[in-house]
DSSP file (Angstrom, degrees, kcal/mol; ACC not computed):
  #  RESIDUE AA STRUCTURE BP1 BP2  ACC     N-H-->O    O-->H-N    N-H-->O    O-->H-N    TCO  KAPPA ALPHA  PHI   PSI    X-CA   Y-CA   Z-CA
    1    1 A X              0   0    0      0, 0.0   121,-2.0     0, 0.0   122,-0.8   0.000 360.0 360.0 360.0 155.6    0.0    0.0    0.0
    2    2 A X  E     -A  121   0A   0    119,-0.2     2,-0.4   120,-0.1   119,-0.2  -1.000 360.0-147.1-156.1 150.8    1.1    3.6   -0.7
    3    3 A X  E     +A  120   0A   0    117,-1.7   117,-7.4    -2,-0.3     2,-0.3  -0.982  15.1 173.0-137.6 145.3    0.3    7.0   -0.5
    4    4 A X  E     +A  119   0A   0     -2,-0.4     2,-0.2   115,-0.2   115,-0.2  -0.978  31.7 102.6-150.4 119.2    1.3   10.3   -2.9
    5    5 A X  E     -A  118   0A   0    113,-1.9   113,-1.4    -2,-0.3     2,-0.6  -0.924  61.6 -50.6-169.2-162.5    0.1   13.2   -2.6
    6    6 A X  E     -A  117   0A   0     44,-0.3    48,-0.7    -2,-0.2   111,-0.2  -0.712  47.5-121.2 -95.8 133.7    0.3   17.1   -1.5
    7    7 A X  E     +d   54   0B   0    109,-3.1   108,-1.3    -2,-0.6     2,-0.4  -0.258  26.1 175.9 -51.5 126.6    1.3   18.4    2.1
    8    8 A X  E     -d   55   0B   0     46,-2.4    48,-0.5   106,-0.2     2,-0.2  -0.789  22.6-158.6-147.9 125.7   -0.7   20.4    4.2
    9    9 A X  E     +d   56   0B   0     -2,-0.4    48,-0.2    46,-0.2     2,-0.2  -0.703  15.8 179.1-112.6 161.5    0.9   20.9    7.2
   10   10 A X        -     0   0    0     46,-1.2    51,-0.1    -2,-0.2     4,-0.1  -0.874  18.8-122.9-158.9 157.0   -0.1   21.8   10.7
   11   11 A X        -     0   0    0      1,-0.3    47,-1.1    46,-0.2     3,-0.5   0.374  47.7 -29.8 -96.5-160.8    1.4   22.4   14.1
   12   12 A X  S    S+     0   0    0      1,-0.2    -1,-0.3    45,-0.2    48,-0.2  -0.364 111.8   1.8 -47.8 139.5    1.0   21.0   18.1
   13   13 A X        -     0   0    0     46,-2.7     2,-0.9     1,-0.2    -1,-0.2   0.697  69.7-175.7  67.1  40.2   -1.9   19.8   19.7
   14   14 A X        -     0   0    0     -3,-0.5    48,-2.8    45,-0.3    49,-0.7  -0.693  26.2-143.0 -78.3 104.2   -4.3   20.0   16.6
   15   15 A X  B  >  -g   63   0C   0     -2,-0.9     4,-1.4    47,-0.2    49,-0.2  -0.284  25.9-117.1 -82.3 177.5   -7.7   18.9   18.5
   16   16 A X  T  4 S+     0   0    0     47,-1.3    54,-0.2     1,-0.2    48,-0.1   0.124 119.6  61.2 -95.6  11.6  -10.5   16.9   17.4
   17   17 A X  T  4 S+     0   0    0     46,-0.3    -1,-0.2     2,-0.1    23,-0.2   0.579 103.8  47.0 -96.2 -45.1  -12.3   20.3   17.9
   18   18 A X  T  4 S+     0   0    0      1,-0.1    22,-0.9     3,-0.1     3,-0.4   0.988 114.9  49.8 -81.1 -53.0  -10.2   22.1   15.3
   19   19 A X  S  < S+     0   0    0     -4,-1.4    19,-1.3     1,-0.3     2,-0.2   0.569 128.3  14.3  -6.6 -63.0  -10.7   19.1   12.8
   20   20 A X  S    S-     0   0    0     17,-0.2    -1,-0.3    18,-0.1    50,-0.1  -0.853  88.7-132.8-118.1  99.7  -14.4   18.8   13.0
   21   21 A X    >   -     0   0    0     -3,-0.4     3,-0.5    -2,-0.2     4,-0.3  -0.131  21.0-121.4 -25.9 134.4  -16.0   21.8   14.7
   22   22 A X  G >  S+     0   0    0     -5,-0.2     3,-3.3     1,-0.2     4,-0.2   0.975 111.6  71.5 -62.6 -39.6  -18.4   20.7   17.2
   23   23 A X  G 3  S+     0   0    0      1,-0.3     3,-0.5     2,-0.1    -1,-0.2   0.866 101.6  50.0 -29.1 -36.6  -21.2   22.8   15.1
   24   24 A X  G X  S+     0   0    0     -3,-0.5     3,-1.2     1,-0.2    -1,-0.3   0.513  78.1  90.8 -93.6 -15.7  -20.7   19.9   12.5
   25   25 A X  T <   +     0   0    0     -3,-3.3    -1,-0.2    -4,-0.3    -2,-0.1   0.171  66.3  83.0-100.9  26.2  -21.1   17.0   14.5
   26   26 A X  T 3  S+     0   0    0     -3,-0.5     2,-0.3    -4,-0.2    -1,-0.2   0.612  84.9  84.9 -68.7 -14.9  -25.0   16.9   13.8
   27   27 A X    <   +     0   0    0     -3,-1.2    42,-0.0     1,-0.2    -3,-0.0  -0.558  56.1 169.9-116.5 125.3  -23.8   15.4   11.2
   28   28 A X        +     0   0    0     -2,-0.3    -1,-0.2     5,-0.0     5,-0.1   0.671  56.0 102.4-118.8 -45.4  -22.8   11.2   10.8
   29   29 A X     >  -     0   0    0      1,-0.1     4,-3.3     3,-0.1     5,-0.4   0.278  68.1-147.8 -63.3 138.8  -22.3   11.1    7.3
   30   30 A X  H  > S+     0   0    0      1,-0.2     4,-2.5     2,-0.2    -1,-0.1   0.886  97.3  54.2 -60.5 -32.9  -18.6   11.1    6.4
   31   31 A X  H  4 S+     0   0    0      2,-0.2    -1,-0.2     1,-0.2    -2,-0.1   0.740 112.1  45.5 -49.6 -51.4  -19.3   13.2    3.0
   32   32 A X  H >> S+     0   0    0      2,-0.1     3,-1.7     1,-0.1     4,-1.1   0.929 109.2  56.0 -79.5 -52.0  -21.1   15.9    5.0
   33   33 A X  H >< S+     0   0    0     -4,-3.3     3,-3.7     1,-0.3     2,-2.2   0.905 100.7  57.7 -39.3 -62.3  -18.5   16.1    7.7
   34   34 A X  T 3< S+     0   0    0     -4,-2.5    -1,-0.3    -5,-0.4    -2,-0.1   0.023  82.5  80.1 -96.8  55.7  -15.7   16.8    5.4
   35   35 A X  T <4 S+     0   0    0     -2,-2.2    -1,-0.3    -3,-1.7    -2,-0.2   0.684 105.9  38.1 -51.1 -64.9  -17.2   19.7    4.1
   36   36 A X  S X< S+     0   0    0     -3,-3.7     3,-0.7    -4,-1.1    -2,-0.2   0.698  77.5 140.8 -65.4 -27.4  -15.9   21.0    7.1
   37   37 A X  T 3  S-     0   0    0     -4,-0.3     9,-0.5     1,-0.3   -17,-0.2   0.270  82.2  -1.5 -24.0 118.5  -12.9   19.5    7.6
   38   38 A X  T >> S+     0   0    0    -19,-1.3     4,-2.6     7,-0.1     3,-0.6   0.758  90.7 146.9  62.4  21.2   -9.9   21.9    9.2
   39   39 A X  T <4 S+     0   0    0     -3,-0.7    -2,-0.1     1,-0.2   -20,-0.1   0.957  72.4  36.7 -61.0 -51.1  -12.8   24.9    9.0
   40   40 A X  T 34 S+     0   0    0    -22,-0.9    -1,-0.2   -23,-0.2     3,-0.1   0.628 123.9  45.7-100.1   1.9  -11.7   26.8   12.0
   41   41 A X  T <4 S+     0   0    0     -3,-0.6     2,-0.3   -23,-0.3    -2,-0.2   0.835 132.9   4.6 -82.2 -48.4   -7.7   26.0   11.2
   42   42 A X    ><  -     0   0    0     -4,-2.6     3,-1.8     1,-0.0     4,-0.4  -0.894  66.1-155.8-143.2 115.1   -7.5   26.7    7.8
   43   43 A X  T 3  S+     0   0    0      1,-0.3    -4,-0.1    -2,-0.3    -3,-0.1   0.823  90.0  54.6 -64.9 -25.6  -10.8   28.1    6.0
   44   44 A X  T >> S+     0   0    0      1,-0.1     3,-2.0     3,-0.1     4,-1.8   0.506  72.1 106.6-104.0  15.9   -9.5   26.8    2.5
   45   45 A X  H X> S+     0   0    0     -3,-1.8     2,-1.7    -7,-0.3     4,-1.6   0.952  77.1  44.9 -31.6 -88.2   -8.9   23.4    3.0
   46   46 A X  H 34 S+     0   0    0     -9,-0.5    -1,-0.2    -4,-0.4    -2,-0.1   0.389 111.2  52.8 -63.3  19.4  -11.6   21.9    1.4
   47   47 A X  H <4 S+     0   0    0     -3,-2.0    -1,-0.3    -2,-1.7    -2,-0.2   0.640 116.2  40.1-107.9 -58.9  -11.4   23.8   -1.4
   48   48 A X  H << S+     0   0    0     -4,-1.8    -2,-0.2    -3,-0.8    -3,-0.2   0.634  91.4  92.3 -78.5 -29.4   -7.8   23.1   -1.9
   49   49 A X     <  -     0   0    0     -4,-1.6     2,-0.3    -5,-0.2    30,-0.1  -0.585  50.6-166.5 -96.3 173.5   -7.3   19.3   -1.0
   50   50 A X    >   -     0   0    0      1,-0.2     3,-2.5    28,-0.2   -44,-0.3  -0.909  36.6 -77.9 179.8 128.8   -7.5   16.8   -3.6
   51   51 A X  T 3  S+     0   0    0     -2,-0.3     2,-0.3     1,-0.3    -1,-0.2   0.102 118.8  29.5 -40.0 156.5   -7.8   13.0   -3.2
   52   52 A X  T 3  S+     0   0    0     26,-0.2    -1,-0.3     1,-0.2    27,-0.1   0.120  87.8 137.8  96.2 -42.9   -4.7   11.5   -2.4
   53   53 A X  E <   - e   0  79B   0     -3,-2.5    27,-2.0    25,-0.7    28,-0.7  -0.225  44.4-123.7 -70.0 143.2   -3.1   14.6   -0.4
   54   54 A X  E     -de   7  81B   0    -48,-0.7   -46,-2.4    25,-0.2     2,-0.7  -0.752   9.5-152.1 -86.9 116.6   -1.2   14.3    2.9
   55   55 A X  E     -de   8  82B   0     26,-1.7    28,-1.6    -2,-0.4     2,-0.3  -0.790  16.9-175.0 -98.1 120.0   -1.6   15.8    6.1
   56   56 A X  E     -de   9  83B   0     -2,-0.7   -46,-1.2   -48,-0.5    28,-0.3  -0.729   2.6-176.5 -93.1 152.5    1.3   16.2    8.0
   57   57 A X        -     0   0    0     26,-3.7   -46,-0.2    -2,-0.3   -45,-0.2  -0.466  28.9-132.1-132.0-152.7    1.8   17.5   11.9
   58   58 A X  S    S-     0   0    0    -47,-1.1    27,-1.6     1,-0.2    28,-1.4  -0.212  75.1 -18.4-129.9-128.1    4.1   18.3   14.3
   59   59 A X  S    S+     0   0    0     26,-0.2   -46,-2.7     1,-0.2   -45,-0.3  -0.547 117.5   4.0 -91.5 144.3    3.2   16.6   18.4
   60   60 A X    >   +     0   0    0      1,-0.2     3,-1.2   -48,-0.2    27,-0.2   0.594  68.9 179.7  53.3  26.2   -0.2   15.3   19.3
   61   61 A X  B 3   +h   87   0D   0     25,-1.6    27,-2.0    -3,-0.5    -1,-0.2  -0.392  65.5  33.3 -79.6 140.0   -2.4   15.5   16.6
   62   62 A X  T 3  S+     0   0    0    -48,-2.8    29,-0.5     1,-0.2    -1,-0.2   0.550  85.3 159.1  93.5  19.9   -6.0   14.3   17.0
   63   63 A X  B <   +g   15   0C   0     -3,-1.2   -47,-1.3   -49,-0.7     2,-0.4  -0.365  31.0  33.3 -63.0 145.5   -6.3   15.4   20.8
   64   64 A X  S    S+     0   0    0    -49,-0.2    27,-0.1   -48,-0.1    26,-0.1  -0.890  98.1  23.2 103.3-153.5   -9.3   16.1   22.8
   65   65 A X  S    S-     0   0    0     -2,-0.4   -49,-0.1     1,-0.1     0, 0.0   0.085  74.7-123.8 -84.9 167.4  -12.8   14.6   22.8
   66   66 A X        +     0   0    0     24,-0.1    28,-0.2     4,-0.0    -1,-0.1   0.798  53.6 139.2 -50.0 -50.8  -13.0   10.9   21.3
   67   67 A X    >   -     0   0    0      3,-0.1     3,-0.6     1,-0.0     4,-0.3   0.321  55.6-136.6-119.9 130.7  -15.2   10.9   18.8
   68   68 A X  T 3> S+     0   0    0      1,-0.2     4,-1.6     2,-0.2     5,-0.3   0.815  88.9  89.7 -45.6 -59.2  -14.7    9.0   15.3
   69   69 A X  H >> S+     0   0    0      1,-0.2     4,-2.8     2,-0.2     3,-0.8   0.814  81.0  62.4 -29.9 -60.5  -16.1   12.2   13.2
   70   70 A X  H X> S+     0   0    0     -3,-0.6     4,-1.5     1,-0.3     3,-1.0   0.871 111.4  33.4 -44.9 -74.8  -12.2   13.7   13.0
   71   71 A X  H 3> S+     0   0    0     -4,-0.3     4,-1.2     1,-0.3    -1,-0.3   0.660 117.5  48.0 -60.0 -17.0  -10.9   10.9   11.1
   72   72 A X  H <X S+     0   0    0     -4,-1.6     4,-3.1    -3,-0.8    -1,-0.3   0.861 107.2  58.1 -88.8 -18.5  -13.5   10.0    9.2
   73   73 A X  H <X S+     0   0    0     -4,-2.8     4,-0.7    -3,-1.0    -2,-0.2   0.916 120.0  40.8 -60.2 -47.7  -14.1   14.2    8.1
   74   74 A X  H  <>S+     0   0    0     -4,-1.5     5,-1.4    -5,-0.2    -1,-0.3   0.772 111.0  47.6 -90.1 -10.4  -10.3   13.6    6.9
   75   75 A X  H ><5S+     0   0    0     -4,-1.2     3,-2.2     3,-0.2    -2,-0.2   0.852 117.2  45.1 -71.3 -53.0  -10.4   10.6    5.5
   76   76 A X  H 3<5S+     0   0    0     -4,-3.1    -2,-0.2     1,-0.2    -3,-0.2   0.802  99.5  67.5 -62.0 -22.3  -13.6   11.6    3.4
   77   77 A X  T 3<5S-     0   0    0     -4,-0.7    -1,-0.2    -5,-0.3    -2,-0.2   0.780 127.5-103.6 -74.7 -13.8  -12.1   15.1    2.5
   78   78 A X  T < 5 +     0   0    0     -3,-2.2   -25,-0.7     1,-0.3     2,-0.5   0.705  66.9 157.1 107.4  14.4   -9.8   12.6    0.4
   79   79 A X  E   < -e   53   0B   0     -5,-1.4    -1,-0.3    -4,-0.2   -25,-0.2  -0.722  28.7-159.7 -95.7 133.9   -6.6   12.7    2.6
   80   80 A X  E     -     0   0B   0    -27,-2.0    21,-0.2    -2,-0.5     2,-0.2   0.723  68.2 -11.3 -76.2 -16.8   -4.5    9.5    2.0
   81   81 A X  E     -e   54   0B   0    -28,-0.7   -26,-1.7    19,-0.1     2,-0.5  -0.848  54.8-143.5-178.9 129.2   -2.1    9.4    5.5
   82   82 A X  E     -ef  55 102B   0     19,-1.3    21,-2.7   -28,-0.2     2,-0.4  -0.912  17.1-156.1-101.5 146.7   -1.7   11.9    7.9
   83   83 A X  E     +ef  56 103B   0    -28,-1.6   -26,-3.7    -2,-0.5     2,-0.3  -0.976  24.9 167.1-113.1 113.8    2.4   11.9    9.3
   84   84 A X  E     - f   0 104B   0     19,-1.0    21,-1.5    -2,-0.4    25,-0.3  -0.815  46.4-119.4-129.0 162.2    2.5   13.3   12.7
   85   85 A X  S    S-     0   0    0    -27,-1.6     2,-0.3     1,-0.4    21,-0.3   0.848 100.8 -29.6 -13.4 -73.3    5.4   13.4   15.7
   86   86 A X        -     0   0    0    -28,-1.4   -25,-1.6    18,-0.1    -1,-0.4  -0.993  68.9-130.1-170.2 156.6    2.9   11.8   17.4
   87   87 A X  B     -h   61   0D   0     -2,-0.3   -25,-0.2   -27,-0.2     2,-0.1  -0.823  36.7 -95.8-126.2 162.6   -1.0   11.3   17.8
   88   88 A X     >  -     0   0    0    -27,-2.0     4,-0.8    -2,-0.3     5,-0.3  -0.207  39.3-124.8 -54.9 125.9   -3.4   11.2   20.5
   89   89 A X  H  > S+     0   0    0      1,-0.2     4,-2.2     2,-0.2    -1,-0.1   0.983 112.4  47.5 -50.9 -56.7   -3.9    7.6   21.5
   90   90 A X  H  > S+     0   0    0      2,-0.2     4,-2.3     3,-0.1    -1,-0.2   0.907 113.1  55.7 -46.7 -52.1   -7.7    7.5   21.2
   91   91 A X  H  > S+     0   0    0    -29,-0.5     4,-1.5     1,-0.2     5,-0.4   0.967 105.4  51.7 -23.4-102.5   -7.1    9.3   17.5
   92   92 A X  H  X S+     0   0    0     -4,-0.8     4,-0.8     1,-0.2    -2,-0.2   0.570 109.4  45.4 -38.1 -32.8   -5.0    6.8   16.6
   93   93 A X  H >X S+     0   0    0     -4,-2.2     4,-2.1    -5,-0.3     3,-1.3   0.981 113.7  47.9 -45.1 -86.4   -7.4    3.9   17.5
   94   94 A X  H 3X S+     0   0    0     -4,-2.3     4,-4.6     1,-0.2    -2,-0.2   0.780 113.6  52.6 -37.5 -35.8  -10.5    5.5   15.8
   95   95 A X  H 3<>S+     0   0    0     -4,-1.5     5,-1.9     1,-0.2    -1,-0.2   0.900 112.5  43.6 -76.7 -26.8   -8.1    6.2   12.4
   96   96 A X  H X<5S+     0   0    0     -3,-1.3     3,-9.6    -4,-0.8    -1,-0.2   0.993 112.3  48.6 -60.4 -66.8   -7.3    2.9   12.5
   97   97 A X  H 3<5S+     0   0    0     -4,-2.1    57,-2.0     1,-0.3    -2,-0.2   0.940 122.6  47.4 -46.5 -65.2  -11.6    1.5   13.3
   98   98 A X  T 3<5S-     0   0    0     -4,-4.6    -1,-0.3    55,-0.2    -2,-0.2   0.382 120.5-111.4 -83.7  21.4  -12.1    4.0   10.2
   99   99 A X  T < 5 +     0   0    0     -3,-9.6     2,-0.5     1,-0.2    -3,-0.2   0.775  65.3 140.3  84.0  -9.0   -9.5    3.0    7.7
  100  100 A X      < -     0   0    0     -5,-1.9     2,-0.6    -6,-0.2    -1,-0.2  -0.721  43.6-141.8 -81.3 140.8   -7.1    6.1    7.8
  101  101 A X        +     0   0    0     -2,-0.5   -19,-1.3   -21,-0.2     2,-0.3  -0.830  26.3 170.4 -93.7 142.8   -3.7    5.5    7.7
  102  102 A X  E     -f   82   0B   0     -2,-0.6     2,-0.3   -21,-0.3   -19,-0.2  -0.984  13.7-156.1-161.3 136.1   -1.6    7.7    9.9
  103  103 A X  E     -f   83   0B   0    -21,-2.7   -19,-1.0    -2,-0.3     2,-0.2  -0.928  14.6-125.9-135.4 118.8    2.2    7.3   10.7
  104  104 A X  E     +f   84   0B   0     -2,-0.3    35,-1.4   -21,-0.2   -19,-0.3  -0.446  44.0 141.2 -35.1 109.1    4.6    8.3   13.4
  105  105 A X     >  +     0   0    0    -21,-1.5     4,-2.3    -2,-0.2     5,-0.3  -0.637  21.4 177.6 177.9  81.6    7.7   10.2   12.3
  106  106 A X  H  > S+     0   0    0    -21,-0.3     4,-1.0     2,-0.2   -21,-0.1   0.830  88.6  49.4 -82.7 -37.3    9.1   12.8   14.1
  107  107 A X  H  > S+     0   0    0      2,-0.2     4,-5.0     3,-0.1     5,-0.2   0.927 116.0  49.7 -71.7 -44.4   12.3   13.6   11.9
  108  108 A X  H  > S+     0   0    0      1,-0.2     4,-3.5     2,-0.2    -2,-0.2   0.995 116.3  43.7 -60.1 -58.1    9.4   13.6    8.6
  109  109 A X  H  < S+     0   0    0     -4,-2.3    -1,-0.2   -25,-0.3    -2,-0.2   0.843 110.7  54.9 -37.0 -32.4    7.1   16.1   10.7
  110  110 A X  H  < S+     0   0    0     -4,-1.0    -1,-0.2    -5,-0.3    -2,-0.2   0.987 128.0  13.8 -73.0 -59.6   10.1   18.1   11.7
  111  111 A X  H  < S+     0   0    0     -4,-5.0    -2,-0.2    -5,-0.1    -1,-0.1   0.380  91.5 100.7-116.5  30.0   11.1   18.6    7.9
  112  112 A X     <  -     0   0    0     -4,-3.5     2,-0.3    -5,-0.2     5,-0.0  -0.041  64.6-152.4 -75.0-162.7    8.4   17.8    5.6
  113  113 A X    >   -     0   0    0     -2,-0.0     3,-1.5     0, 0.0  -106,-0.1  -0.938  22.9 -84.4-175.0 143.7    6.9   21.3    4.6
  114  114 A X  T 3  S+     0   0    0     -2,-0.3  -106,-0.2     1,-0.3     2,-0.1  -0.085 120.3  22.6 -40.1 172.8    3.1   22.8    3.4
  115  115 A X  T 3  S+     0   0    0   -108,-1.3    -1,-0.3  -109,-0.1  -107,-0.1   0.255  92.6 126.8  50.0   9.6    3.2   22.2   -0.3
  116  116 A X    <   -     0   0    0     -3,-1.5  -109,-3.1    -2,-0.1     2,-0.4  -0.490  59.9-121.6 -66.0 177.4    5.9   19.3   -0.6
  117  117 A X  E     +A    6   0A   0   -111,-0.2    13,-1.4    -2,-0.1     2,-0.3  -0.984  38.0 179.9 -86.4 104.1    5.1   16.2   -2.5
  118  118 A X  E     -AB   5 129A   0   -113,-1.4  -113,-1.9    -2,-0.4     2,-0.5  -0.817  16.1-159.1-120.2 150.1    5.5   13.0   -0.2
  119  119 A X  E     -AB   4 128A   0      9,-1.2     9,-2.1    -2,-0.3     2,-0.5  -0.949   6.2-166.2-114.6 132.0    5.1    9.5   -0.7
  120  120 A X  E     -AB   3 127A   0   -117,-7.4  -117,-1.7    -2,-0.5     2,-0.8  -0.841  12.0-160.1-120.9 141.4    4.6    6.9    1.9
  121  121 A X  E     -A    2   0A   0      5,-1.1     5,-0.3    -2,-0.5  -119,-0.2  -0.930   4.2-163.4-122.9 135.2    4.8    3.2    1.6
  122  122 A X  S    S+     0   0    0   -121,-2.0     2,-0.7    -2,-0.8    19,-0.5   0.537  87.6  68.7 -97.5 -10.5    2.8    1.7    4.7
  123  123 A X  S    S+     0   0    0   -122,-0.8     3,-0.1     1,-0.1    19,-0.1  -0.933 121.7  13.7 -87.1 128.4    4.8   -1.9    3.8
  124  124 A X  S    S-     0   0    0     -2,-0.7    -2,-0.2    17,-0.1    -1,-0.1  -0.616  95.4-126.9-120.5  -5.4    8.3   -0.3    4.9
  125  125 A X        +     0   0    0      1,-0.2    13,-2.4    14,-0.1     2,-0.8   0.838  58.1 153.6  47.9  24.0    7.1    2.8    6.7
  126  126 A X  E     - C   0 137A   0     -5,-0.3    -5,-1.1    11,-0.2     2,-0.3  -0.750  25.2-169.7 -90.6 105.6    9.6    4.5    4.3
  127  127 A X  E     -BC 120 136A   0      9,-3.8     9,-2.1    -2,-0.8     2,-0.5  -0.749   3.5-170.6 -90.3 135.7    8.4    8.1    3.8
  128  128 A X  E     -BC 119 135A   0     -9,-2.1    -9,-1.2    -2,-0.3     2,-0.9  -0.829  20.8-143.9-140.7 122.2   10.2   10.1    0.9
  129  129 A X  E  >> -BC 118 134A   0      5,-0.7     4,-4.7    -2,-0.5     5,-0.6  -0.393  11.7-169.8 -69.3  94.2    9.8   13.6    0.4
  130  130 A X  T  45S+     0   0    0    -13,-1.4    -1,-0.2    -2,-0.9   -12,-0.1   0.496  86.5  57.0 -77.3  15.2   10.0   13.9   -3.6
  131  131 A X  T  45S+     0   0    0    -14,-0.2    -1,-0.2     3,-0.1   -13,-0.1   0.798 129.0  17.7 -83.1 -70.0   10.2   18.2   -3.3
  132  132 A X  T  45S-     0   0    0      1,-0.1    -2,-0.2     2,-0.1     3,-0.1   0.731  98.3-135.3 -90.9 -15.3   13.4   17.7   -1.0
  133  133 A X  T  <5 +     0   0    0     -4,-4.7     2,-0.2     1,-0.4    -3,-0.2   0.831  55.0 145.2  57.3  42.5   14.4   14.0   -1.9
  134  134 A X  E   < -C  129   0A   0     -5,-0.6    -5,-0.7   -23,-0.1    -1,-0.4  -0.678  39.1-147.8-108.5 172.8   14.9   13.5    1.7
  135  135 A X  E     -C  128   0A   0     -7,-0.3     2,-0.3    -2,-0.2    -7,-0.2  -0.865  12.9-169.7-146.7 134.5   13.9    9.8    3.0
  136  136 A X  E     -C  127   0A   0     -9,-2.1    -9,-3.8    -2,-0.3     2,-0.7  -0.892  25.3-137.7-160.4 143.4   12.5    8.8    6.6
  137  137 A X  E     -C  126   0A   0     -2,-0.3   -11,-0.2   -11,-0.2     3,-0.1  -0.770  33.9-177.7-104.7 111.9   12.1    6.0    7.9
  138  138 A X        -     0   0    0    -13,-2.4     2,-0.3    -2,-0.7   -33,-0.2   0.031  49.8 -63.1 -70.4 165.8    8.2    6.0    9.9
  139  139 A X        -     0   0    0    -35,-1.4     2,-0.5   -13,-0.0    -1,-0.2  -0.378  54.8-139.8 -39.9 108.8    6.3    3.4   11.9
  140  140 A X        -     0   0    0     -2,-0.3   -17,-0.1   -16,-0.1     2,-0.1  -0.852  22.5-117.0 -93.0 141.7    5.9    0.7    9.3
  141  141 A X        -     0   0    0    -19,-0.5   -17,-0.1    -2,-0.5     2,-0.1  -0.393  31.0-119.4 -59.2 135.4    1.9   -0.8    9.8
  142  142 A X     >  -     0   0    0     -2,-0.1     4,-1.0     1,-0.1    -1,-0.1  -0.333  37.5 -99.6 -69.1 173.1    2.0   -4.9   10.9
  143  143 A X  H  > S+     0   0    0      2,-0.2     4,-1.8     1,-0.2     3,-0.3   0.798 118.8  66.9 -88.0 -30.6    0.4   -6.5    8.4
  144  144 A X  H  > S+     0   0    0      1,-0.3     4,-0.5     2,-0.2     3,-0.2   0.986 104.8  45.2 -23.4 -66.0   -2.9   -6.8   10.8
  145  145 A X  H  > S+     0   0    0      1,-0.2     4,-0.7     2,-0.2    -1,-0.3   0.689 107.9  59.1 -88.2  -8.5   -3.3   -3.4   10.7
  146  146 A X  H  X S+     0   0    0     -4,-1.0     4,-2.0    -3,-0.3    -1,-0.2   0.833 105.8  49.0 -54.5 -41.8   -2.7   -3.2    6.5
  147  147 A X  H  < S+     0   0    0     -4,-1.8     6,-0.2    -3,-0.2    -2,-0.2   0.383 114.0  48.2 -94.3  10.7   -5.6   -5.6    5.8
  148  148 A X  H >X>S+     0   0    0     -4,-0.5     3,-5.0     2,-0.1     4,-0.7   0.544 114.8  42.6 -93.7 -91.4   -8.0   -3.2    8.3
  149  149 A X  H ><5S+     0   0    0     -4,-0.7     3,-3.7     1,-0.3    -2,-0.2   0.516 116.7  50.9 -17.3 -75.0   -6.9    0.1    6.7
  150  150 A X  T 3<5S+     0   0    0     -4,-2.0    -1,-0.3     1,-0.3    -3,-0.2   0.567 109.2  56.0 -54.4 -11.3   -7.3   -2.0    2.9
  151  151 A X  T <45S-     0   0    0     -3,-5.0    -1,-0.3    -5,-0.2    -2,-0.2   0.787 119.9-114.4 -79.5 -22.4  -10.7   -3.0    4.3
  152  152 A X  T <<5S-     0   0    0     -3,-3.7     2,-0.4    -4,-0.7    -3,-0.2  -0.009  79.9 -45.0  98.2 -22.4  -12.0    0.8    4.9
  153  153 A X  S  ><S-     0   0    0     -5,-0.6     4,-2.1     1,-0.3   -55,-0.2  -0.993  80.5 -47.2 155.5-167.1  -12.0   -0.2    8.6
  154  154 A X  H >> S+     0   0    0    -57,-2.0     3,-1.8    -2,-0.4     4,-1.3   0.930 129.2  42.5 -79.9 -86.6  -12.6   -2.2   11.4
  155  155 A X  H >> S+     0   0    0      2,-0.3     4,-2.4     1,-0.3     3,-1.1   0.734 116.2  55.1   1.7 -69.6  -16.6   -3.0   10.1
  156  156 A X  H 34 S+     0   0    0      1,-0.3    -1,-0.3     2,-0.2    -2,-0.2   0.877 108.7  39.7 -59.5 -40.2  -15.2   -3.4    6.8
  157  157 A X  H <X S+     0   0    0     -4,-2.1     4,-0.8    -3,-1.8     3,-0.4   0.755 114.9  57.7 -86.6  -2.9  -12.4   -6.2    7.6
  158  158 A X  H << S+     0   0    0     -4,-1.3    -1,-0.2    -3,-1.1    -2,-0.2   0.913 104.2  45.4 -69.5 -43.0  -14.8   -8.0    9.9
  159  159 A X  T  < S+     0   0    0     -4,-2.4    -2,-0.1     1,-0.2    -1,-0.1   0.003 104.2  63.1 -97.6  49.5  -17.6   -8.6    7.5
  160  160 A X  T  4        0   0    0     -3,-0.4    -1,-0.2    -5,-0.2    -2,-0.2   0.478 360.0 360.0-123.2 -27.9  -15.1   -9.8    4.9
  161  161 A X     <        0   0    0     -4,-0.8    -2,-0.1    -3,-0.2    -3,-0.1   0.413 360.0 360.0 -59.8 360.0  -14.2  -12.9    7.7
């Protein structure tokens, strides 16, 4: 599995508040969340991203309330992998139950940059930043957690057993 696509990057502590607005969360369908998606961080996201595209962060991303809406608002807006420092434990569960891929990498967060172009291969955890042609090597997914993410999700790879 792989992802290639455009950065847009973001800093510490990005909650699950900034992500989804609570205003939004009347709202289950993942198509209508990520309308919103990043609204109160960056107003043009969701004009601007494009299937495929990468979000990258710096420490903590996906902090704050539980709720399953954040990942699936980016995962529906069309983001292929978020690359973070590090994520919020609970985040990182739910992206997993929905089928986003997200990878740990503190040297790629440190110097990936808005607007590069990165590719990530979730069989090596080799991230390679094709703007700067720099190389890091991330948290590669066990193969468990490649055939959930390849499912869509937790749901998905259960009623495929």
């Amino acid at each position: 599995m792989k992802a290639d696509g455009h950065v847009f990057k973001y800093g510490d502590n990005i909650d699950t508040d900034v992500i989804i607005p609570a205003r939004y969360l009347n709202a289950t369908d993942g198509a209508e969340l990520a309308k919103h998606c990043m609204a109160d961080i960056d107003s043009t996201f969701v004009e601007r991203v494009k299937p495929g595209d990468i979000i990258v962060a710096n420490k903590n991303f996906g902090c704050g309330s539980s709720r399953e809406h954040a990942p699936l608002a980016i995962k529906c807006a069309g983001i292929s992998c978020v690359i973070a420092e590090t994520f919020a434990r609970i985040f990182y569960r739910n992206a997993i139950n929905i089928g986003l891929p997200i990878i740990e990498c503190p040297e790629a967060a440190a110097s990936i940059a808005d607007g590069d172009e990165v590719e990530v291969n979730f069989d090596s955890g080799v991230i390679t930043d094709k703007t700067t042609g720099k190389r890091f090597q991330g948290q590669a997914f066990p193969p468990f957690m490649q055939k959930i993410i390849s499912a869509g999700g937790l749901v998905g790879y259960i009623n495929e057993k």
